[in-house]
VOKE-336622 format. One line per field, with one value per residue: x, y, z of N, C-alpha, C in turn; residue number from 1; residue in three letters. Coordinates in steps of 0.1 Angstrom, whole numbers. Layout:
BEGIN
nX X | ...
nY Y | ...
nZ Z | ...
caX X | ...
caY Y | ...
caZ Z | ...
cX X | ...
cY Y | ...
cZ Z | ...
seq NUM | ...
type ALA | ...
//
This chain:
BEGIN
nX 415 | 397 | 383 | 364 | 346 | 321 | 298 | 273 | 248 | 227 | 212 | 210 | 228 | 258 | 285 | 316 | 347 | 375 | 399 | 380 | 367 | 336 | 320 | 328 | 318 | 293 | 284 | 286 | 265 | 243 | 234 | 226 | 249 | 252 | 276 | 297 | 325 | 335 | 347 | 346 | 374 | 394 | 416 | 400 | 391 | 378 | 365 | 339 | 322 | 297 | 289 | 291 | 291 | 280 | 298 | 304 | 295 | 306 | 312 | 320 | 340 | 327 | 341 | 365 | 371 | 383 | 364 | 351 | 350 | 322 | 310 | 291 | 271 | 255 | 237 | 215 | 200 | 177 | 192 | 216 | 208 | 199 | 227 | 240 | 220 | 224 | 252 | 246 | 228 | 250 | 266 | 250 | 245 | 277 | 279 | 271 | 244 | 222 | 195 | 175 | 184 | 206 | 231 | 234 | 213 | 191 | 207 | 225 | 243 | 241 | 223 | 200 | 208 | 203 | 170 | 167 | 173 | 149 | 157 | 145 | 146 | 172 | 189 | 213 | 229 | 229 | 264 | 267 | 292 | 311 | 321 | 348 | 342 | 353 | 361 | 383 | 391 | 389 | 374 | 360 | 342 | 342 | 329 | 334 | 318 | 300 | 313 | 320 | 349 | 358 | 372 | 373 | 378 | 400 | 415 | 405 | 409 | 431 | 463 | 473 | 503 | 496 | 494 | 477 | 444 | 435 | 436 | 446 | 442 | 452 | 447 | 429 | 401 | 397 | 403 | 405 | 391 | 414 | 416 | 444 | 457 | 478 | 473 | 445 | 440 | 448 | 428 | 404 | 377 | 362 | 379 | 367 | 342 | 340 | 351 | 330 | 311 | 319 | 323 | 303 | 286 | 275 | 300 | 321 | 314 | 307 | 316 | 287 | 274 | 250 | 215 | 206 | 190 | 161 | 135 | 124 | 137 | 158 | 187 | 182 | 155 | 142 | 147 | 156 | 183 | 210 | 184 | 197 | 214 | 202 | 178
nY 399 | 392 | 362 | 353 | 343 | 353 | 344 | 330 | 305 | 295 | 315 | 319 | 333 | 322 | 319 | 312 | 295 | 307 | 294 | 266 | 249 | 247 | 228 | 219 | 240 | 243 | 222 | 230 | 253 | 238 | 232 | 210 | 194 | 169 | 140 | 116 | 103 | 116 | 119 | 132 | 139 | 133 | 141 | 157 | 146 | 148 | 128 | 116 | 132 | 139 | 162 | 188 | 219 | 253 | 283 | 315 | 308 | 286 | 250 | 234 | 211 | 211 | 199 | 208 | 234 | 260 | 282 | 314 | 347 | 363 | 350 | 340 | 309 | 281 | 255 | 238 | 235 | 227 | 223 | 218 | 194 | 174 | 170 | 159 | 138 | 119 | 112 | 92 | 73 | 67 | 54 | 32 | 18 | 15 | -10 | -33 | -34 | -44 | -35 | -48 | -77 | -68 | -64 | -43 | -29 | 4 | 14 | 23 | 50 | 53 | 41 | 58 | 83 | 79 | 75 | 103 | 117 | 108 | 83 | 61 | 46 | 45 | 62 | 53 | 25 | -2 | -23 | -44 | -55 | -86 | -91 | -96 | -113 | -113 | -134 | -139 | -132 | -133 | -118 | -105 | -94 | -82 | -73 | -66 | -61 | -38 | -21 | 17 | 27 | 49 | 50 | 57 | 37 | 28 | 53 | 58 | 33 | 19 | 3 | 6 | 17 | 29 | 15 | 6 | -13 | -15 | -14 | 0 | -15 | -28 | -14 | 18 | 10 | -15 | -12 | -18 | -20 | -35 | -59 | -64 | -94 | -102 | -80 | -83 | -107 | -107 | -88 | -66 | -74 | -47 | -31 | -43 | -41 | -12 | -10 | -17 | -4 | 27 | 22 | 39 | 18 | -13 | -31 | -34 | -60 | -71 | -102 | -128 | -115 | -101 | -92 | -85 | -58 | -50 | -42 | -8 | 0 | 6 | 32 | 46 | 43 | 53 | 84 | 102 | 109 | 132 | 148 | 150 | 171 | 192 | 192
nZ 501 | 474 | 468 | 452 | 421 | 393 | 375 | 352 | 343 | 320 | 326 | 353 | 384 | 392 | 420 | 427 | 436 | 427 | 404 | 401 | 382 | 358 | 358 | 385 | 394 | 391 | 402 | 430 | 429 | 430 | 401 | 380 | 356 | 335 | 334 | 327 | 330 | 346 | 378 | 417 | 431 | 413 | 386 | 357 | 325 | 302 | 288 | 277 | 270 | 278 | 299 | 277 | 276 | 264 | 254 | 241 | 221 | 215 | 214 | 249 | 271 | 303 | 322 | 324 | 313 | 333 | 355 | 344 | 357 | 346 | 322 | 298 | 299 | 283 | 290 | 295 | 273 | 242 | 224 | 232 | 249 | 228 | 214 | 239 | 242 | 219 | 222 | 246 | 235 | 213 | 225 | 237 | 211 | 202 | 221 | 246 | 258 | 278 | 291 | 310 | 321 | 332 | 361 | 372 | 369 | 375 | 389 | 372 | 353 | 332 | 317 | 337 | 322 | 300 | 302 | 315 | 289 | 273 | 258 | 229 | 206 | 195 | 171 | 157 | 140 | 155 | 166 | 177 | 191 | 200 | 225 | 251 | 286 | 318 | 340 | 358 | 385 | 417 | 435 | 412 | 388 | 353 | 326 | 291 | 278 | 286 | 290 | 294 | 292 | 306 | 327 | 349 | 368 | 368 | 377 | 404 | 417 | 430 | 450 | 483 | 476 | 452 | 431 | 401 | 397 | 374 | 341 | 305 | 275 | 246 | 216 | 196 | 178 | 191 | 220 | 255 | 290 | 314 | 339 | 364 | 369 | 389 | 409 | 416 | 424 | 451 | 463 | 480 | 497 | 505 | 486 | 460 | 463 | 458 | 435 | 419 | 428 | 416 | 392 | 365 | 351 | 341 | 342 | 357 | 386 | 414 | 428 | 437 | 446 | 428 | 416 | 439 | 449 | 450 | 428 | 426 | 452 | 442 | 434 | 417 | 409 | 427 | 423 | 397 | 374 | 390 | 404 | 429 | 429 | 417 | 431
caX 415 | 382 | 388 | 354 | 340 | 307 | 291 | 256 | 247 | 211 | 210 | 215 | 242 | 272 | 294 | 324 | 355 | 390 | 403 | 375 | 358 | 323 | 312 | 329 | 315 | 278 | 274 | 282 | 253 | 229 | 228 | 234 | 253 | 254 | 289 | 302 | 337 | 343 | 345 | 351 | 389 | 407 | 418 | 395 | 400 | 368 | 363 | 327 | 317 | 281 | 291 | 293 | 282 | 280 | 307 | 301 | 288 | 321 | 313 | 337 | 335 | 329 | 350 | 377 | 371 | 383 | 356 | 358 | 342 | 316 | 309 | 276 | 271 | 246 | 237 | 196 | 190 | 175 | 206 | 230 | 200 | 201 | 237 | 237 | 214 | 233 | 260 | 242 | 225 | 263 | 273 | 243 | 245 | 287 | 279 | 261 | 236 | 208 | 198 | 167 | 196 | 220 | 226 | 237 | 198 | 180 | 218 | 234 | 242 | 243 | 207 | 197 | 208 | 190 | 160 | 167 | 168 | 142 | 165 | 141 | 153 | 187 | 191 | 225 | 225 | 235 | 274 | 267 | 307 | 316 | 333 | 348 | 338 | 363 | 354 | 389 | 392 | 384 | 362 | 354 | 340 | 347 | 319 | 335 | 303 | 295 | 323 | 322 | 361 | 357 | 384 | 372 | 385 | 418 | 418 | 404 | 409 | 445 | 465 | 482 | 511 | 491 | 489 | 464 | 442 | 428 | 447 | 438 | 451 | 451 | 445 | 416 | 386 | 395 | 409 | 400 | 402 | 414 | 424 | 458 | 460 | 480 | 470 | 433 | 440 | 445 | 421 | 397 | 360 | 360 | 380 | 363 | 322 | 345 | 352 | 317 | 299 | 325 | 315 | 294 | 276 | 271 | 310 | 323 | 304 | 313 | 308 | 283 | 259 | 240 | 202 | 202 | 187 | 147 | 130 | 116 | 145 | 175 | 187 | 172 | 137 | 134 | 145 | 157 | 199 | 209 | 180 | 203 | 222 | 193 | 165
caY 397 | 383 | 349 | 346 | 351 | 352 | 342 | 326 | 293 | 296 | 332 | 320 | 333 | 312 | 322 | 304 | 302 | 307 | 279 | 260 | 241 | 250 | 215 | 219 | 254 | 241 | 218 | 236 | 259 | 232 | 230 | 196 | 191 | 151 | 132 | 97 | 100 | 125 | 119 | 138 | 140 | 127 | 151 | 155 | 146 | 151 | 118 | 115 | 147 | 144 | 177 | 197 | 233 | 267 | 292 | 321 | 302 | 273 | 238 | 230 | 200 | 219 | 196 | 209 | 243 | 268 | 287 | 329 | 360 | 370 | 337 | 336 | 295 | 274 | 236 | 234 | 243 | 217 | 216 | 206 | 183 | 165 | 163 | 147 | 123 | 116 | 107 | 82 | 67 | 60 | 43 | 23 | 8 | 5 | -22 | -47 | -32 | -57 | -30 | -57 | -85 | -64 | -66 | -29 | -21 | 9 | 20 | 25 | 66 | 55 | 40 | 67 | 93 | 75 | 82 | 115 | 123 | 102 | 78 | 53 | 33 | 45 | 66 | 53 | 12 | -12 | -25 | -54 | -62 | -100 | -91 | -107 | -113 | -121 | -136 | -150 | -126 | -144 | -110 | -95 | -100 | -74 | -77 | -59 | -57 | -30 | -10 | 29 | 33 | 61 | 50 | 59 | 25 | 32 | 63 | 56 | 22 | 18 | 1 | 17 | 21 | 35 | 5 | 3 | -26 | -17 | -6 | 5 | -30 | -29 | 4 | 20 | -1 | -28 | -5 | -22 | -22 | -52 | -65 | -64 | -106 | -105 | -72 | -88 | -120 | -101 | -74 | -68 | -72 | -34 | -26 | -48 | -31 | 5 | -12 | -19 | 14 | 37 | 23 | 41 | 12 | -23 | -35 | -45 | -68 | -75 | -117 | -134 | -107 | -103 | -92 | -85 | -53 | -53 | -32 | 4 | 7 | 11 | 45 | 61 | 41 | 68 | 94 | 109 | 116 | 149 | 155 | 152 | 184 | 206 | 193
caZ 487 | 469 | 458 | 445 | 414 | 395 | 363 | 347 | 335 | 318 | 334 | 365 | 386 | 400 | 424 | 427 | 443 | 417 | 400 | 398 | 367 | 352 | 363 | 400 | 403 | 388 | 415 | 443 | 432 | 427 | 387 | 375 | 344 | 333 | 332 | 330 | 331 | 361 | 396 | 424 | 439 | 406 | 376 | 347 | 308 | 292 | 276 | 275 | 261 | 285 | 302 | 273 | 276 | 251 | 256 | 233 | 208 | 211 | 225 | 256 | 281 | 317 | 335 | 320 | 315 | 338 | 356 | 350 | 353 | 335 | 313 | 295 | 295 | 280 | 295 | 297 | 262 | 230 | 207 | 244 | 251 | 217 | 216 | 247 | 244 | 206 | 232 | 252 | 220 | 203 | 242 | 237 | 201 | 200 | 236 | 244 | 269 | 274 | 310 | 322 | 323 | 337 | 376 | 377 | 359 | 384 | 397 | 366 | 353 | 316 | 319 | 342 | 315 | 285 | 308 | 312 | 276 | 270 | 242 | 229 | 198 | 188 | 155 | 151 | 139 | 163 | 158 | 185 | 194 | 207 | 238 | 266 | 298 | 322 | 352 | 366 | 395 | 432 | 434 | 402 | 371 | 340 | 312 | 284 | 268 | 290 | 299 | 284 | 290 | 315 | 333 | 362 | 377 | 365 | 387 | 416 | 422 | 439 | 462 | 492 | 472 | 442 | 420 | 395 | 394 | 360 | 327 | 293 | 266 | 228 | 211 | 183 | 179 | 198 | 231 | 265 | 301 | 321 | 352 | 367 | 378 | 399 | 417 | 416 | 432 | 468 | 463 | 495 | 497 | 505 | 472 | 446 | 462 | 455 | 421 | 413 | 430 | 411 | 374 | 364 | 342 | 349 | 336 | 369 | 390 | 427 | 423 | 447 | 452 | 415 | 417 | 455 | 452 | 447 | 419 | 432 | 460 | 433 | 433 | 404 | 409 | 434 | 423 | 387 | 380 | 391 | 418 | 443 | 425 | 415 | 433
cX 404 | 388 | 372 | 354 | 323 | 303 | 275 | 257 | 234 | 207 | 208 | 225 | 249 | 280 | 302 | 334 | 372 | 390 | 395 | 370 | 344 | 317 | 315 | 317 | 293 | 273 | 276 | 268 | 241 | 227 | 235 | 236 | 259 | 270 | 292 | 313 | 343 | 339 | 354 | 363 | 399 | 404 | 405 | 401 | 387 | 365 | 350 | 318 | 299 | 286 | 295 | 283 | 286 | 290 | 308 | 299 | 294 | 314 | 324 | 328 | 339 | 337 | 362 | 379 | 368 | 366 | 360 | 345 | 336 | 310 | 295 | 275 | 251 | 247 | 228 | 193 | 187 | 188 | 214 | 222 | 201 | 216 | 243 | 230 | 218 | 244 | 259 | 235 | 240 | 268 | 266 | 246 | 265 | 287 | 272 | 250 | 224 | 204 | 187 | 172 | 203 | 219 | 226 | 222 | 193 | 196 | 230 | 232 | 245 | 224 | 197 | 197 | 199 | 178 | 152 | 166 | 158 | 147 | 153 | 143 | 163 | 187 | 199 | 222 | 236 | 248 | 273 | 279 | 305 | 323 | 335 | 342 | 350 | 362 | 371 | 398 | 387 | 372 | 356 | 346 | 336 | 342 | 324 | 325 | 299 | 304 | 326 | 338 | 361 | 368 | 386 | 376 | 398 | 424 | 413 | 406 | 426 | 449 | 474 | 497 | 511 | 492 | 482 | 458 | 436 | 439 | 440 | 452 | 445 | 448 | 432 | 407 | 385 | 404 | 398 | 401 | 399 | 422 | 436 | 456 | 465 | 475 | 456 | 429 | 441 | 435 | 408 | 380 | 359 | 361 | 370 | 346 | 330 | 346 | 339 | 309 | 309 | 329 | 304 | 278 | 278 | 286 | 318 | 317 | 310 | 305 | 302 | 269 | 248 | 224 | 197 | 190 | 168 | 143 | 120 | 123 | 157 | 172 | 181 | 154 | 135 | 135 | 154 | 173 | 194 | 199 | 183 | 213 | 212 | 177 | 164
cY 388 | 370 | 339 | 350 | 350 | 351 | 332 | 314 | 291 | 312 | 331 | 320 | 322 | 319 | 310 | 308 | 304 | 297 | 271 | 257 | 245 | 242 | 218 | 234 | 252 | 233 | 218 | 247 | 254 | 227 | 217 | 193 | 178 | 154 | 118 | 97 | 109 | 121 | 123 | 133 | 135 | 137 | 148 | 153 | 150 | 141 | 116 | 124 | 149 | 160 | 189 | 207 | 242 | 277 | 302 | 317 | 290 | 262 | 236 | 221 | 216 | 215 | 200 | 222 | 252 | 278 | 308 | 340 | 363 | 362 | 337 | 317 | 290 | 263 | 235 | 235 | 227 | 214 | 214 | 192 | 172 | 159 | 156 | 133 | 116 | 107 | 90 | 74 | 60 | 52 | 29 | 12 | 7 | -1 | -26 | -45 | -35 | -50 | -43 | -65 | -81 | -63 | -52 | -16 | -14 | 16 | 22 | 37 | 64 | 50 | 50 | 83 | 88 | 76 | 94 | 121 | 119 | 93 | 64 | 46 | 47 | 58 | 61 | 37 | 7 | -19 | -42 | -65 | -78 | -96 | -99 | -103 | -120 | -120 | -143 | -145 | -135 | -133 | -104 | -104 | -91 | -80 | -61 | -51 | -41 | -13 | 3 | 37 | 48 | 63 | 55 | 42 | 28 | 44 | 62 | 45 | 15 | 8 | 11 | 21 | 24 | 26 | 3 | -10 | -30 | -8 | -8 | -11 | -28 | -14 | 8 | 15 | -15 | -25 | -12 | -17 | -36 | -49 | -69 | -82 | -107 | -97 | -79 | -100 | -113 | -94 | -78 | -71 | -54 | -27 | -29 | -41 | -17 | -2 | -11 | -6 | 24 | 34 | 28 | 33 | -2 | -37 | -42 | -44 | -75 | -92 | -123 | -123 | -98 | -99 | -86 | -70 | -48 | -37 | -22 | 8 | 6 | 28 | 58 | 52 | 51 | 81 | 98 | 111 | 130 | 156 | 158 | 167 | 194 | 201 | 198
cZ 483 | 460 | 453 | 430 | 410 | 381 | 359 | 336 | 335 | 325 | 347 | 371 | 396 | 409 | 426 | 435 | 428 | 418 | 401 | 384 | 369 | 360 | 380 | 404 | 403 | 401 | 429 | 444 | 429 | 414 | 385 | 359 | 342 | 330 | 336 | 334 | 343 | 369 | 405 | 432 | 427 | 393 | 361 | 338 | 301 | 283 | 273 | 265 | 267 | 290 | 295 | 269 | 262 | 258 | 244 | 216 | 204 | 223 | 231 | 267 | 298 | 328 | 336 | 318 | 328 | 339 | 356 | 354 | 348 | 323 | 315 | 293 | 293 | 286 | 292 | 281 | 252 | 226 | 220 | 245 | 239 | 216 | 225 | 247 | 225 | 217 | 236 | 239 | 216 | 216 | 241 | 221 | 199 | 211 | 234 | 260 | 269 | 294 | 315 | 326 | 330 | 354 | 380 | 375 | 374 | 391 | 382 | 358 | 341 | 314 | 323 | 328 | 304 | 293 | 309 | 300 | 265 | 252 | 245 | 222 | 191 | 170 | 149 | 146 | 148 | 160 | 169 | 186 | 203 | 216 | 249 | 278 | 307 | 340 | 365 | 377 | 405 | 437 | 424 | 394 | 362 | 330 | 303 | 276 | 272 | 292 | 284 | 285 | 293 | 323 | 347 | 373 | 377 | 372 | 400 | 424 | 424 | 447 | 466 | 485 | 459 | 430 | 414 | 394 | 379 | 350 | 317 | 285 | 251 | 227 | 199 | 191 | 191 | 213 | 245 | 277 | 308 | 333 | 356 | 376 | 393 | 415 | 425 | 422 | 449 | 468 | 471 | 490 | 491 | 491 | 460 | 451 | 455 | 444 | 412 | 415 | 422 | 396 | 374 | 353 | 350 | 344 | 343 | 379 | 401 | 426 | 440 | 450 | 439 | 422 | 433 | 458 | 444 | 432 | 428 | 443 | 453 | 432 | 422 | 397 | 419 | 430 | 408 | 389 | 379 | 402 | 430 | 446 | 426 | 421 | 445
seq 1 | 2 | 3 | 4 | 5 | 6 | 7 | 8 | 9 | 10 | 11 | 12 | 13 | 14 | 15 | 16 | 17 | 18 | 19 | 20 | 21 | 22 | 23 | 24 | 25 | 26 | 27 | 28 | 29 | 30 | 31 | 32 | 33 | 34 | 35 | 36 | 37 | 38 | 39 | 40 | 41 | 42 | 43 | 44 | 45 | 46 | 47 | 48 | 49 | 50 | 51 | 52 | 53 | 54 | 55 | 56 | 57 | 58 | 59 | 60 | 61 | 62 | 63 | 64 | 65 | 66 | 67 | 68 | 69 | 70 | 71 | 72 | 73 | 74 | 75 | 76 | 77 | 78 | 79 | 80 | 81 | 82 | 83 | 84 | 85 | 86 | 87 | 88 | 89 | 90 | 91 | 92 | 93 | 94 | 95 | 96 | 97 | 98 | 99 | 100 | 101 | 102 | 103 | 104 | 105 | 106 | 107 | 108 | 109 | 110 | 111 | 112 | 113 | 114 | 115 | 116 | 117 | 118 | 119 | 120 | 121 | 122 | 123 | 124 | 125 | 126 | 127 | 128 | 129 | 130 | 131 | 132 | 133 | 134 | 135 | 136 | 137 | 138 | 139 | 140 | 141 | 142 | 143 | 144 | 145 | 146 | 147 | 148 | 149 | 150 | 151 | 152 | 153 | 154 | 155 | 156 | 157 | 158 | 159 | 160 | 161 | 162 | 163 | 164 | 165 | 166 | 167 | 168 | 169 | 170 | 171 | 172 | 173 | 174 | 175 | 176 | 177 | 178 | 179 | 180 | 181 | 182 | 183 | 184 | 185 | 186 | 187 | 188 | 189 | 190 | 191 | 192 | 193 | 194 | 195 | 196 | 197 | 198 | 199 | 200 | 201 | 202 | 203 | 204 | 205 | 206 | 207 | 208 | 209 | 210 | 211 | 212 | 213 | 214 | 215 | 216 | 217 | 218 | 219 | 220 | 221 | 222 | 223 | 224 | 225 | 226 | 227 | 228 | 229 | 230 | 231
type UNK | UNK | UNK | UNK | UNK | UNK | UNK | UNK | UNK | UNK | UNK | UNK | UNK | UNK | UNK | UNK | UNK | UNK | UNK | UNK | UNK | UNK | UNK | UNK | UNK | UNK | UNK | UNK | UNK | UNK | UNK | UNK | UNK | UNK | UNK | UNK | UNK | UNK | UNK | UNK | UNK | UNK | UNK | UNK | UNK | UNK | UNK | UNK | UNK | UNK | UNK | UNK | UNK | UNK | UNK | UNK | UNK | UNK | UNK | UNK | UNK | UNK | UNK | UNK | UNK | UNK | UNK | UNK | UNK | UNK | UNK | UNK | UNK | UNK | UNK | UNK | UNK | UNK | UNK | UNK | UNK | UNK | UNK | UNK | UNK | UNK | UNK | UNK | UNK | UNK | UNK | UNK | UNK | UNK | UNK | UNK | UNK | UNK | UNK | UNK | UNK | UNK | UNK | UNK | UNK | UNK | UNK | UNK | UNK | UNK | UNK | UNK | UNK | UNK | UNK | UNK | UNK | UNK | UNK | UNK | UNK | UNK | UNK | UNK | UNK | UNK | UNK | UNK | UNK | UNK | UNK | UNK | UNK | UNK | UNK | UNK | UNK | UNK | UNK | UNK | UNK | UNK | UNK | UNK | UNK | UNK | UNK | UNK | UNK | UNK | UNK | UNK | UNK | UNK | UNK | UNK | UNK | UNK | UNK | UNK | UNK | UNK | UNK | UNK | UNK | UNK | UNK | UNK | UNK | UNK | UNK | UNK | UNK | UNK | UNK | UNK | UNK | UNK | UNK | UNK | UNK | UNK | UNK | UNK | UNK | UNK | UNK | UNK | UNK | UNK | UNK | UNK | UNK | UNK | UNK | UNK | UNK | UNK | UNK | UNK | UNK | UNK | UNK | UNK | UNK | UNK | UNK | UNK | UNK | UNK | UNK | UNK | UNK | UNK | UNK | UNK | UNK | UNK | UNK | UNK | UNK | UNK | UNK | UNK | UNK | UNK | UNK | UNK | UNK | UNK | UNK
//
């Protein structure tokens, strides 16, 4: 029984295997379609809205859409490219992202994409929030300022008995995430670097090791997001 199938994104074909997602099936064939809030082995939601492609003429996030048969898709084109980089633009002016300050500057995939779309001053006006910073972990330190509520901490960052160490606090406009105290007072070396390499922005901050890493050997001084998909 064939448990492949086969469809075209930009008119090139995909094969896939069943049950996969647009986005899973894209970068097994190389194509890289931007995302902040996904990461591999935990269920998608689509909160970002970077990975959204064309489906007969209907916007849909690809992390989330089922991969089928025969699916004409759009990703490469101007009007995804704009609304993308509209995206990263509204990330940038509702935070407080100051990237030459920041320690995460040259490894961070929200900088990296304003790169990529070449965002240079903003269209939208700057809302420049007062947020906390909350440093009173023994390893962390959680700069609200920064954090795009991807929630990618909150999913991958566990203990062995599936504990979250991060959670979503207040609601609307003024919706956070924060630190579980007490979980955060044990939490390992090992965990809190997995805390810091699995934001994808510069929000949490493994404390003691700030600046360490030189300008022109951060991961996207060498090389572009996504070349590691379609290059």
């Amino acid at each position: 029984m064939n448990n492949t199938i086969k469809f075209k994104i930009d008119a090139k074909e995909i094969v896939a295997e069943k049950g996969k997602t647009v986005l899973e099936a894209a970068r097994d064939n190389g194509v890289y379609i931007p995302t902040l809030c996904n990461f591999p082995g935990v269920p998608p939601k689509g909160g970002c809205r970077m990975c959204t492609i064309k489906i007969n003429n209907r916007f849909m996030t690809s992390c989330t859409t089922p991969a089928a048969a025969g699916m004409e898709i759009e990703s490469n084109t101007s009007e995804i490219s704009n609304l993308r980089k509209g995206i990263v633009e509204l990330l940038f002016v509702s935070g407080n992202h100051f990237c030459p300050s920041c320690e995460k500057s040259g490894n961070c995939e929200l900088q990296a994409l304003a790169y990529k779309y070449q965002m240079m001053v903003p269209k939208y006006p700057y809302s420049f929030p007062q947020k906390d910073i909350d440093a009173s972990s023994p390893k962390l330190i959680k700069d609200q300022n920064r954090c795009v509520l991807c929630q990618r901490c909150m999913k991958t960052i566990k203990t062995d008995k599936g504990e979250r160490y991060f959670s979503f606090s207040k609601r609307g406009s003024e919706l956070e995430v924060i630190m579980d105290p007490t979980l955060c007072e044990s939490m390992t070396d090992e965990v809190a670097q997995l805390a810091m390499d699995n934001c994808p922005v510069g929000s949490i901050l493994k404390k003691d090791i700030g600046f360490v890493e030189p300008i022109g050997t951060r991961k996207y001084d060498k090389e572009p997001i996504g070349t590691d998909i379609d290059g």
